[in-house]
N, C-alpha and C positions, 0 to 999 in steps of 0.2 A: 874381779874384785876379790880384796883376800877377808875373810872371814872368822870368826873362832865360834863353835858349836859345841856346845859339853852333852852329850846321850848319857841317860842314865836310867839303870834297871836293878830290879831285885837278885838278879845272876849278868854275867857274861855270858853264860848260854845263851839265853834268849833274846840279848842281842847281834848275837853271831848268827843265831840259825834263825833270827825272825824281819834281822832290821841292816844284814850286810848289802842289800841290793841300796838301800835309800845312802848309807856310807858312802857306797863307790861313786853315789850320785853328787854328794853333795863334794866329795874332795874331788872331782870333776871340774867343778862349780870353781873350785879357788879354796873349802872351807877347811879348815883345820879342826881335825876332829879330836876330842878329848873323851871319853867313854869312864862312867864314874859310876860303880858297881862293885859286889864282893869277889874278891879273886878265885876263882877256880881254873879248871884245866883251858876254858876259852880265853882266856886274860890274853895268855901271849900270842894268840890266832888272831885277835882283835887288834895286835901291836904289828902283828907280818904284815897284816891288813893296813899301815900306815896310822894305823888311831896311837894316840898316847889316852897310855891306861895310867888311872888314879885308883887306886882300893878304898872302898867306903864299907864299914862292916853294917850289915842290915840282918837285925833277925824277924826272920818273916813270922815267929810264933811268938815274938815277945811282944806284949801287955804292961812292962814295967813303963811308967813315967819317965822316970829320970834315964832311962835306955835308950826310949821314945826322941828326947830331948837333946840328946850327946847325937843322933843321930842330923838334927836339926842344926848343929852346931856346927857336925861336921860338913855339910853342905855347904854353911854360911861360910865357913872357912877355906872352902877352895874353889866358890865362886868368885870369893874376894881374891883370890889367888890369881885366877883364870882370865877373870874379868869378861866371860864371855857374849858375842854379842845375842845368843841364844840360845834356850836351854830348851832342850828335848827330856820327856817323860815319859817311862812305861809302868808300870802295874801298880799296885797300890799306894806303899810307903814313899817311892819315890816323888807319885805324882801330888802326894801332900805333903811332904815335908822337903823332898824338893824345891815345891814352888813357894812355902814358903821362905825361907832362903833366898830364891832368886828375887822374889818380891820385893825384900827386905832391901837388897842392892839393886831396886830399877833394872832387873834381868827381864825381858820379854820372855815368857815361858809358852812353847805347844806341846800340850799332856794330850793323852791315848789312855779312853778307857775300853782295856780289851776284857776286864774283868775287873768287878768290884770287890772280890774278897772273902774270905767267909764270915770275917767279923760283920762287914754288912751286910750280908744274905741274913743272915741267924737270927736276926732279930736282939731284943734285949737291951739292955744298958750300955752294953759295948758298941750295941751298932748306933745308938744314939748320939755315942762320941765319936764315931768314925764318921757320921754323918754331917755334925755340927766341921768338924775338919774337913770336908770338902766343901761344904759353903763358905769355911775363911779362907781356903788354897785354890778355890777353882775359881769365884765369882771376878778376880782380877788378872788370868792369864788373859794371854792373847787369842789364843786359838786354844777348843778341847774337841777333842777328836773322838768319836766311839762308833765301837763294830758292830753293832748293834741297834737297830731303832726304839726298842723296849729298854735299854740303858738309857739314851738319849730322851726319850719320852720321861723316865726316870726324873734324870735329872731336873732337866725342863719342868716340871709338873711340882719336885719338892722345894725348887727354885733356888737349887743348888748350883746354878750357873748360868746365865742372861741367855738367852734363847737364843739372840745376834753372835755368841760367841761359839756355839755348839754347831758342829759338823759330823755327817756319817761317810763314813768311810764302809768296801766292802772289804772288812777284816783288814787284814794284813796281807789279802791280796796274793795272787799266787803269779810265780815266773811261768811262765808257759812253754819258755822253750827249752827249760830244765825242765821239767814235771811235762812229760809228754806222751801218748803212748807209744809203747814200744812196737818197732813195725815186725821188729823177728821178732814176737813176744812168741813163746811155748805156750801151750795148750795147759792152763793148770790141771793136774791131777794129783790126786784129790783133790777137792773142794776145799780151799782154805779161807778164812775167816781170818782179819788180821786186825789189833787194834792199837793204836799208834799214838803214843800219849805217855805224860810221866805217870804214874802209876800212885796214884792216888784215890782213895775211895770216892772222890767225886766226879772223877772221869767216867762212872759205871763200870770199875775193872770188876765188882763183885758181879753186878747184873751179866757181865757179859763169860762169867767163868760160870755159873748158874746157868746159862741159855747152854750154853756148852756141854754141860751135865746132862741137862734134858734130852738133845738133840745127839749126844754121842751116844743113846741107848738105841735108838733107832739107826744110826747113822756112823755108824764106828769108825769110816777111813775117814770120814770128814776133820779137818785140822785147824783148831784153834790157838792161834801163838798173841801173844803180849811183845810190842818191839815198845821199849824205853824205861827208863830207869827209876829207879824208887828215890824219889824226892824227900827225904828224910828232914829237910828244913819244912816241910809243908804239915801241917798237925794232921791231915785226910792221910797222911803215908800207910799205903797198905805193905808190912811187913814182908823185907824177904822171905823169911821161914812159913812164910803163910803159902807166897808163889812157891816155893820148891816141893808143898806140900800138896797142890794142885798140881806139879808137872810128877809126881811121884803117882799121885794116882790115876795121870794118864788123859788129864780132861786137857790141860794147856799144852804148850812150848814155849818158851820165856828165852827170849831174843837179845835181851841185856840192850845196848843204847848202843848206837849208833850215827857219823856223822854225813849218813848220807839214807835217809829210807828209799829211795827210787828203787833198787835191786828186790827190798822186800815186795815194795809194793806192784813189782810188777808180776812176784809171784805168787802172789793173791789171788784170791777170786773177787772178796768183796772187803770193802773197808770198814769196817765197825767201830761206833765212838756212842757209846748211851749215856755221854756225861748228863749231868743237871744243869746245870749255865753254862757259859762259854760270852766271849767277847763275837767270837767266830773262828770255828777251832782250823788252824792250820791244815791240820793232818788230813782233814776230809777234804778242804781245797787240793792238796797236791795229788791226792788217790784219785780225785773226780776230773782233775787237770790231765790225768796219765790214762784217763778211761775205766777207772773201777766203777761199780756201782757203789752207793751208799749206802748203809744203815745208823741211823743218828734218832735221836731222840727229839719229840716236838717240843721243845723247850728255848728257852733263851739263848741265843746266838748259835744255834743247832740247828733249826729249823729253812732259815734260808736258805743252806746249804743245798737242800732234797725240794726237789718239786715230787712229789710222792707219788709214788708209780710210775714216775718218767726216768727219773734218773737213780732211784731206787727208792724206802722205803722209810718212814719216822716211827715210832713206835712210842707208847706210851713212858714215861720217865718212871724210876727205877720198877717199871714190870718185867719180872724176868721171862713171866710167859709170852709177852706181849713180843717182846723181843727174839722170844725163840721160837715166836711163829713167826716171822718177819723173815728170820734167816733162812728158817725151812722154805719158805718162799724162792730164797734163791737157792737153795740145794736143790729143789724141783722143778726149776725153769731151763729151758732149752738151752744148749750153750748161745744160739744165735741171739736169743732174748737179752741176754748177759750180756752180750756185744755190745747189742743197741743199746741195752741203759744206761751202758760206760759211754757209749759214741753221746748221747744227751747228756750226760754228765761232762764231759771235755767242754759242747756247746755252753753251755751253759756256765761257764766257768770263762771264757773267751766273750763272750757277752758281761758280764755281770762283775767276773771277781781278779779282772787282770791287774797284779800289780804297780803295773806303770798308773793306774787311776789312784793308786796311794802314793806313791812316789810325787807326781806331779801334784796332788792337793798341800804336799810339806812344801814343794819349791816355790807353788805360790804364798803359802803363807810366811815363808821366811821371806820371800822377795817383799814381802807387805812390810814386813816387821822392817827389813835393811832399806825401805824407801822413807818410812816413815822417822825411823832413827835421821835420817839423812836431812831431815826439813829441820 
């Protein structure tokens, strides 16, 4: 059966590096894929990939109205285009001003909340109105998907979307037989500490250059590096001149971004992420997929990841000591100890967060949406 699907994110990144496995699935399927997002350097990887790319400009820090509205516009205008029989959503702006557009044209819409935003964490006037726009954008999709049970509970609860229509997914799901551990892995030495994320102050990049502080006075050859990029569309962007000023005085290593973490991660000891919210951070699925152990923060879509003490360690959200005893924890355990937490960490990840359980929750629900069009 031939198909047409429009994906659509606040980057091409994050559809390239979060959502190419469900792509190759669904143009498997027959579906013709369209990918409608701001152009950056993934634009044309997502085109090699068979997708036709449309450019839709989205600023993820703008508050203006009329900004807000041109972006709504522009939606309306190349669904009318596209005429698609299904419109996929990722992160904020898209998944409300996306859907309404597709609504507008009888587009069947499935949104994914893997994060709600800072406007609506922060409370205020602003998240009042982010909030009222998810109860007009969500309450008539088809399917809304979230990575989290505390999102979900969320919603449900402020009754920003019919209970019948809300599903949990585990995150984004990890490949397993990419993200595996390495059987010649080398013996890391020193002890490295690695944290895998755009670099933004709400990842916990400060909490976790602070643990590092601490811990390099006692523990000098121990290595703490930052692998991804400064997100400078994100308002949390922690300043380059700030990182070089941390790797100048010897606490970090700054990794710069990359299109592949497995090589880092397999040179790691342990994986560290003390964000504050998370939908369900990627980065900790494919470290715990490969055998690291964890350090993660007991907070919103962070917490699932660690069963605590088995497969590593949660720590209190933004406590830097909290956190630098947690690490020190794993600079003091056996190497063999370290083994096993990662060997739990892999199980556990094969049990609970295989991507093929996200992949197949979209083909059922598109197979729903293309039976139901059909009557």
């Amino acid at each position: 059966m031939k198909f047409t699907i429009t994906i659509s994110s606040n980057t091409s990144w994050y559809i390239y590096n979060f959502r190419l496995s469900l792509i190759k699935r669904l143009q498997q399927k027959g579906a013709k894929i369209y990918v409608i997002a701001p152009e950056d350097t993934y634009s044309h990887k997502l085109q090699e990939k068979g997708c036709c790319f449309v450019p839709l400009q989205i600023d993820s820090k703008s508050t203006n109205p009329l900004r807000e509205v041109r972006v709504i516009n522009d939606y309306r205008r190349i669904y009318a285009s596209i005429k698609p029989d299904i419109a996929i959503h990722y992160t904020p702006k898209p998944n409300i001003y996306g859907s309404l557009a597709a609504q507008f044209l009888g587009i069947p819409c499935l949104n994914n909340i893997s994060g709600l935003g800072t406007a609506f964490i922060k409370g205020g006037f602003l998240s009042k109105v982010v909030s009222y726009l998810y109860f007009l954008s969500q309450r008539r999709v088809f399917r809304l998907f979230f990575q989290n049970s505390d999102d979900l509970g969320l919603f449900i609860t402020s009754k920003l979307v019919p209970q019948d229509k809300a599903f949990l997914l585990p995150g984004s799901g990890v490949d397993l037989e990419k993200f595996k551990p390495c059987l010649t892995e080398r013996k890391v030495s020193p002890l490295c500490f690695l944290l895998v994320a755009r670099l933004i102050w709400d990842k916990g990049v400060g909490e976790f250059v602070g643990a590092a502080r601490i811990l390099k006075k006692d523990y000098p050859d121990v290595q703490f590096k930052l692998l991804g990029f400064v997100d400078y569309n994100n308002p949390s962007a922690v300043p380059e001149t700030q990182i070089h000023t941390w790797e100048t005085e010897g606490i970090i290593s700054w990794l710069g971004r990359t299109d592949d973490v497995r090589p880092f991660i397999a040179e790691s000891t342990c994986v560290v992420l003390p964000s504050y919210r998370e939908g369900t951070p990627k980065s900790l699925l494919e470290a715990a997929s490969m055998g690291k152990p964890l350090i993660t923060t007991d907070s919103i879509g962070c917490r699932q990841t660690v069963n605590d003490g088995e497969n590593g360690f949660l720590c209190q959200p933004r406590n830097i000591e909290d956190l630098a005893e947690k690490m020190e924890r794993i600079i003091l355990m056996p190497d063999q100890e370290i083994k096993e937490m990662g060997q739990k960490g892999r199980e556990k990840m094969i049990t609970e967060f295989d991507e093929k359980i996200v992949i197949e929750a979209y083909i059922h629900a598109i197979n729903d949406v293309l039976i139901q069009r059909l009557k």
